[in-house]
Every structure is written in structure tokens, then in C-alpha cells.
N, C-alpha and C positions, 0 to 999 in steps of 0.2 A: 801626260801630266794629269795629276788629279786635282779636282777642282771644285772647293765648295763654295755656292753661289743660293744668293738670297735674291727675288725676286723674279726666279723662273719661271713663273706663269704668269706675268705682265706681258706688255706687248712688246718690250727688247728680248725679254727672256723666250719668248716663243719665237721667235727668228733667232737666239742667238745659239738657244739649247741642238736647235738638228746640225747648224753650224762645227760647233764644239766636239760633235758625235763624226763626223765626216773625218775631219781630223783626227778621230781616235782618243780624245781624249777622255777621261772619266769627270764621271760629273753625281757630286751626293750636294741635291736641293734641298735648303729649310722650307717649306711651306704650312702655309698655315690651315690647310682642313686636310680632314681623311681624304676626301674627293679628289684635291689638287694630287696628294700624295698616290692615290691610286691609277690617277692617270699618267703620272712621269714612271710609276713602276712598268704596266704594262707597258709602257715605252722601251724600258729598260736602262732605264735611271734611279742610281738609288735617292731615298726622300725622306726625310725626316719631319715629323709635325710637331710644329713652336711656334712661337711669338718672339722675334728680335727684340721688343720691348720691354719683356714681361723677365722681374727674375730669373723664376727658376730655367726659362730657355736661356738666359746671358750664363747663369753658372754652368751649364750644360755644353755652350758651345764650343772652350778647348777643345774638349775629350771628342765633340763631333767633328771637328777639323784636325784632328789627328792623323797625319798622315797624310793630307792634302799638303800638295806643291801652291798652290795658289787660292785666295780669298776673293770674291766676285760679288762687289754689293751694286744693284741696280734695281733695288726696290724702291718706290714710290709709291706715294698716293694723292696724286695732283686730284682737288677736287671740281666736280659738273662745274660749281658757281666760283669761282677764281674772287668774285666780289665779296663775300662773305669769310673777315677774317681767320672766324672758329671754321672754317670747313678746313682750312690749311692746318690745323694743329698736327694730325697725323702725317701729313710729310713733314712736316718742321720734325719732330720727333725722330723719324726715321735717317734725318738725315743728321741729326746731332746727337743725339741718345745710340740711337741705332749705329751710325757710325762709329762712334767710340766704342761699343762693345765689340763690334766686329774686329778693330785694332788691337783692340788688346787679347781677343782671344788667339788673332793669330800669330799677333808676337809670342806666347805663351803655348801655342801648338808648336811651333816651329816654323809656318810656313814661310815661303820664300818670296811669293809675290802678293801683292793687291791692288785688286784694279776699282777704282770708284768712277761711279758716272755723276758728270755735273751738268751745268747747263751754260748755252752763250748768254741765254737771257738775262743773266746777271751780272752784265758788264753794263757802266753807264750810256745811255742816250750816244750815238756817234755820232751823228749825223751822214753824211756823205764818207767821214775819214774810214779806213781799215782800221780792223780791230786782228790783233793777235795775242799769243797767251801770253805774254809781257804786262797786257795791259791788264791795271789792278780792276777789280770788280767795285760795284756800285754799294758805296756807304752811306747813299744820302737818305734820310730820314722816309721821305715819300715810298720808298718801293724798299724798306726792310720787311716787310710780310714776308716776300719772295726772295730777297736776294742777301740777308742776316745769315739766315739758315746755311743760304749755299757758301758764304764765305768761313762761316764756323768751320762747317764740314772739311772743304778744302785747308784750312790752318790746321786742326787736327793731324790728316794727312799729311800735310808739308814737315809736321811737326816730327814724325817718324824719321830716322836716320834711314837713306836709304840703303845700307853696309847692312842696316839690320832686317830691313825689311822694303823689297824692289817695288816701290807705289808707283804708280800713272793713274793720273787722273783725266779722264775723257769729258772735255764739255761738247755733251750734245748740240744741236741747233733742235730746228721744232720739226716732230717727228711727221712724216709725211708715208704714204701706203697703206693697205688694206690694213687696217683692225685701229689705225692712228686716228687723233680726231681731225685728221685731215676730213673722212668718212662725214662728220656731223658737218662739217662747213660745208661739204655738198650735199647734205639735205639740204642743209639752211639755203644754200644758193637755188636748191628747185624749186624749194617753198617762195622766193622772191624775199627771205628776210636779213639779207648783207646788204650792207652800206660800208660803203670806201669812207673813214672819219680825213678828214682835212682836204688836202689833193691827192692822199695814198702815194706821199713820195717815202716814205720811209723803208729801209730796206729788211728784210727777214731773213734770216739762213737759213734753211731748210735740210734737209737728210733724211733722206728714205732709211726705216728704221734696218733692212736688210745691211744698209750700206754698214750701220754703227754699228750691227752684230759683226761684221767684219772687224770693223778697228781695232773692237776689242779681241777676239781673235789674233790679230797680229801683234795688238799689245802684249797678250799675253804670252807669246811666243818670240816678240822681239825687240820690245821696248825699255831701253835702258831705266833703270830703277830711279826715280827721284825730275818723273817728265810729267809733262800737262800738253793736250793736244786738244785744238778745236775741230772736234768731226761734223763737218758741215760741208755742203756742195756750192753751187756758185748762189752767193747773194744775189735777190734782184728785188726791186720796189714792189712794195704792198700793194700796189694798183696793177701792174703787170700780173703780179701771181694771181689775185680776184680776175682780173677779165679773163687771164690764157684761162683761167676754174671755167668759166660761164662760157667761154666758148668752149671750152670743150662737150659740154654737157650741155651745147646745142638751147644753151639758156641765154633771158635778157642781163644784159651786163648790168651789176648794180651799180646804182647809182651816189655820186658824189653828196656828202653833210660837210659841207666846212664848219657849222657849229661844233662837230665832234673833237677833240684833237686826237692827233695821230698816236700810233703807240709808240712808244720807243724804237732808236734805227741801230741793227745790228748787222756790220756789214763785215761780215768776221773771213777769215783768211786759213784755208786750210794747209797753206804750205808746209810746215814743219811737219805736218803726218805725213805728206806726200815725198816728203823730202828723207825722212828719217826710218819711215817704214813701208814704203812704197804703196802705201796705199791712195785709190783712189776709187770714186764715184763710181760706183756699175748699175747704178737704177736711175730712172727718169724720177722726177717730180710728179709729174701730172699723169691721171687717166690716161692710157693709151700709148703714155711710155714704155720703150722698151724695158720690162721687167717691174714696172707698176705692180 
């Protein structure tokens, strides 16, 4: 299969691209410097240099998907300060601007599949309940910074016939392993600067990013056209994941703020991947796991 894919040199696309290569398949990346493109070449991957955002790259991208079997958008740019509105402008972009050029160029190239990456974090507050991809995503005013973006994106997508063109859409959980910001939450834990906000009952999903360059690997290979899959490993409370961190790395466990409030609880359900593409978890969570 040939395969062109935008956000090869993030940190899915660097566990997904030697993935993709194993399997045999071809792979021509958009990236956007000489540098990035010089280092997937001598790889031996072909690379093209543009801007998904910018014109004259969206007039461009038919003719560069020409010939690819499948479209592979997993570019982001989730920014340092999450708190500061305008830092999010560039992933909003990318996932609304950017994803509609990519649809239409590859309805307009021919190609057969496209795989988009979303996230669980954009389903509302659970609490304790399971969440699966039935469940709608979060509309409510308080968290459209984050989660407007990601329901645009997906409607676009949904909006494609799948007869015309075979969509899966993968929502992530929160990415976990070496190059993820799992990394800065264990500085932050050696430095002494986490705090568990409430009681830290809330739950997270997590997925080691190896695991999700799988998913999409088998999505792309076996996932019936017009699916949505939550690729996530076993939920467990925000309080359990910080201590099993601080014990691991032989640190004091931080400590409780009930002034904080918690963040939102995503206790999502990966059945239907496991059920439909047999996929499932082969890397630990934490430090020391097997394949950490």
C-alpha cells in the first residue's frame, strides 16, 4: 500500500513510520523543513516540503497523492501552555482547515482510505460511567478551546460517504512513552512540583504511543470504511497513575489540594478495536514496563 501521511516527524509519526516500513508498505511524507525531509529521505522515505495550511501546498496536494492507496493525517500541535487560548490556534487549524484539504484532495486523487487521529479527551466529564465511541463528544461551552476543533474535524469526516472514500477515525487517549509528555510529568515529579487536584479520583486513559502506531497500522489494513475506535489501554484514577509515577522513580508521592478541582474523568473502553481488529495493548504504562 502506498501511503501519504502528514505529521511524520511528531511523536506518533516517529513510532508509526518504521511500523509502516516493517510491513512493507510505501510511505511519501508532507513535512515542513528541508531538515525533516532530509532525514526521512535518508531513511528512505520519500518527502515532500509544504504547509497543509498555506495555499499554494493545498493546490498542490492532489497531484502529490496521486497514486497513494491511503491518506494519513496525524499532525498536531498541541501547545507547552494548554492555558493560553491563542497557543491552541495552530492545532485548531490543523485540524479544521487542514483536515478538509486533505479530504478533498484525496477524494480528487483517487485514494481509497483515510485514517484521522482524534482524541478521547473530547468526550464529556464521565465520571465513574464507561465511555465508548457511541458516545457524543463534549459541546458545552466551558471546554470548546479543545473539544469544537475536534468535533468539526470528526463531522467533516463522518460527512464523506464511506463507498467513496473508507474513513476510521482513531481517538487517542493520552499519549504515554519515551518522547511523550508523559517525559515532563517525570521531571515535574523529581523536581517535587505535582499536586493530585481534589482526591485524584478521576480516571485517564492512557496508550503508549507504540501501541496507537499499531491501531493505525491495522486500521489501515483492516478496518471497514465509515468506523471510529477508542485506542486506549486499561483506564485507572489520576491518583493511582501519579503515585505508581513517584514510586516508580523512587520519589515522595505528591501530595493531595482539594482546593484544585479535578480534571475531567475519561474512563473509555477499548472493546470494539479489540473486538473488530484484534488489536490490543503490548507496552506497559509506566517506567520499567515491559516495552516502555
Amino acid at each position: 500500500m502506498r501511503i501519504f501521511i502528514i505529521g511524520a516527524t511528531g511523536v506518533l509519526g516517529r513510532a508509526l513510520l518504521p511500523r509502516l516500513r516493517e510491513v512493507e508498505h510505501e510511505i511519501h511524507a508532507l513535512v515542513r523543513s528541508d531538515v525533516q525531509a532530509q532525514v526521512l529521505r535518508e531513511a528512505g522515505i520519500e518527502a515532500t516540503v509544504g504547509e497543509v495550511l498555506e495555499a499554494e501546498t493545498q493546490q498542490r496536494l492532489p497531484e502529490l497523492m496521486r497514486g497513494c492507496d491511503a491518506v494519513v493525517h496525524i499532525a498536531t500541535a498541541i501547545p507547552a501552555n494548554m492555558a493560553d487560548p491563542d497557543a491552541w490556534k495552530a492545532n485548531t487549524h490543523l485540524r479544521t482547515e487542514g483536515t478538509r484539504s486533505l479530504l478533498d484532495a484525496a477524494l480528487r486523487a483517487g485514494a481509497q482510505r483515510y485514517l484521522q487521529q482524534s482524541i478521547v479527551m473530547a468526550y464529556p466529564d464521565s465520571g465513574d460511567a464507561w465511555l465508548d465511541e457511541d458516545q457524543p463528544l463534549d459541546t458545552t461551552p466551558a471546554r470548546a478551546l479543545v473539544c469544537a476543533p475536534v468535533i468539526e474535524m470528526e463531522h467533516m469526516v463522518r460527512a464523506v460517504p464511506p463507498d467513496q472514500l473508507q474513513w476510521s477515525i482513531l481517538r487517542g487517549g493520552l499519549f504515554v512513552g519515551a518522547g511523550t509528555g508523559q517525559e515532563k510529568l517525570l521531571e515535574r515529579l523529581r523536581n517535587g512540583q505535582v499536586q493530585i487536584p481534589g482526591q485524584g479520583q478521576n480516571f485517564l486513559s492512557p496508550i503508549h504511543v507504540a501501541d496507537m502506531a499499531d491501531a493505525f497500522v491495522r486500521a489501515l489494513e483492516q478496518a471497514p470504511g465509515g468506523t471510529t475506535y477508542n485506542v486506549v489501554a486499561e483506564p485507572l484514577r489520576y491518583r493511582d497513575y501519579i503515585t505508581t509515577l513517584a514510586d516508580r522513580l523512587h520519589v515522595s508521592r505528591p501530595a493531595y489540594n482539594t482546593a484544585l478541582p479535578e480534571e475531567p474523568s475519561y474512563r473509555c473502553s477499548n472493546q470494539r478495536l479489540r473486538e473488530q481488529l484484534g488489536w490490543q495493548p503490548q507496552h506497559g504504562i509506566f517506567p520499567g514496563d515491559p516495552g516502555w
